[in-house]
N, C-alpha and C positions, 0 to 999 in steps of 0.2 A: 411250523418252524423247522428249519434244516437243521438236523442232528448228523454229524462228522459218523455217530456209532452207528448208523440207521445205515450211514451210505456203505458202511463196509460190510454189513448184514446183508443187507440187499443185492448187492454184488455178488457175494457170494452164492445166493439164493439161485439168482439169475443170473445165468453168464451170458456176457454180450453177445449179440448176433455176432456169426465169424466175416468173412470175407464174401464166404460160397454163402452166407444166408442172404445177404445184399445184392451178391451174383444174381440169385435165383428170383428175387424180388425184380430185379433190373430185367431179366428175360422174362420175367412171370409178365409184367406191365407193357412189355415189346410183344409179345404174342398177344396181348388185351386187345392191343392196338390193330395188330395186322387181322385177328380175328373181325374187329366193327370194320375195316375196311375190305374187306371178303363178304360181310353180311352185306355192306353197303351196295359192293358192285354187284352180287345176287339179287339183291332187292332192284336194285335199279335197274336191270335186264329183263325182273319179274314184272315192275310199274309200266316200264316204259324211259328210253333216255333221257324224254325230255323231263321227267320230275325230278325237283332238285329234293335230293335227302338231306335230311339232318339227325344226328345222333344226340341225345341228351351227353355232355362232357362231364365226367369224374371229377368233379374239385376236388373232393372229398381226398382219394387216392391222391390227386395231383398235392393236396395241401402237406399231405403225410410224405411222400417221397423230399419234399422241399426239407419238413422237420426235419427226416432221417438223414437227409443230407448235409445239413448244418448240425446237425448234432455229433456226425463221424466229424465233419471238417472241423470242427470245433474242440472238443473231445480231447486233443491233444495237448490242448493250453490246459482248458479247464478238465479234468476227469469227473469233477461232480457232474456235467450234463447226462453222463450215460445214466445215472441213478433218476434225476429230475427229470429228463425227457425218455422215461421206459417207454418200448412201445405200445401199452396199454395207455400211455398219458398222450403221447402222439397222435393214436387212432381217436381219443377222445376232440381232442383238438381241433384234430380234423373233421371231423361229423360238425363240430358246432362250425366250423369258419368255413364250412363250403356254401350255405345260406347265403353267408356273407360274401364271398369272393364273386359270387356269381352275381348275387344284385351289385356288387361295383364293378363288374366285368373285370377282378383280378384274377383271374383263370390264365394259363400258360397264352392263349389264343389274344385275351386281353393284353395284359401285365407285360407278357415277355416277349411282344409283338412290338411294345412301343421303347420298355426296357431291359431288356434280353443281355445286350453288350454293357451294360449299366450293372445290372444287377452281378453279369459272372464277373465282371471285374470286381464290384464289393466282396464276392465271396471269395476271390482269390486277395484280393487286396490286405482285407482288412485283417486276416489270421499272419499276413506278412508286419504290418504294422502295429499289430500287437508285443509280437515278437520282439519288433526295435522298437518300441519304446523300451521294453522290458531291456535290454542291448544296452540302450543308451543310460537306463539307470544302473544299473549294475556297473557300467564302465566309468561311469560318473561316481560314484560310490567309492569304487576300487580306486579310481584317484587322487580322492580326498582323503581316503584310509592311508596310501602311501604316502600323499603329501605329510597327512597327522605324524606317522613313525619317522618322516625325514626329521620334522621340526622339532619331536621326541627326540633322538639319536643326536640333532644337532645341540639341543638345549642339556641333554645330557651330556653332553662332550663342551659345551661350553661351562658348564658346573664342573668339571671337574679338574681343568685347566687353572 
């Protein structure tokens, strides 16, 4: 069960990753990358051109950069995600949904091959349209509250007439 006291204990316990921790995860995962494609061209000058290589894909990692991603994008509406998706819950997450993403070919190669433009548009979209909902209730609100003091103010001024 979510306890409001838990999340501010825990926060303080553990202060969020900064900016340069996310930096350094972003280059740590760019260097992963240009590393298996160094090994790759090595190996394939050592086999011979014509064998094609293949590298086993990171779900795993790929699944966690996704988490971390939505949990910064997000984070701003909600601040409970930084508590609920620690990165010990993320890395968890991820070890189990990489099994999975791989027997459904939801891997960036899969998933963001066929919904790439779909998907950024969700993650920019949707923290937009949270927002105006929230916009439109609040202006909605604030309407009906001045409307209420008009028909106050009027009803008061007509009682006293």
């Amino acid at each position: 069960m979510y306890n409001e006291d838990q999340t501010h204990q825990q926060t303080e316990a553990a202060p969020a990753p900064s900016e340069a921790d996310h930096e350094l995860a972003r280059l740590e995962q760019i260097a992963a990358g240009h590393d298996q494609e160094t090994n790759a061209e090595l190996l394939a000058a050592a086999v011979g051109a014509d064998t094609v290589l293949t590298f086993p894909h990171d779900a795993a990692a790929e699944c966690e950069t996704v988490l971390v991603m939505a949990r910064t994008l997000l984070a701003p509406l909600y601040p409970s995600l930084e508590v609920v998706y620690s990165d010990s819950t993320i890395q968890k997450l991820s070890q189990a949904a990489a099994p999975v993403m791989i027997k459904y070919n939801l891997t960036g190669g899969g998933l963001l091959s066929k919904f790439g433009p779909e998907l950024t548009l969700a993650a920019v979209a949707v923290p937009v349209a949270l927002e105006t909902i929230k916009a439109v209730r609040h202006d909605h609100a604030a309407r009906i509250a001045a409307n209420d003091e008009q028909a106050a103010a009027a009803a008061l001024a007509n009682g006293s007439n």
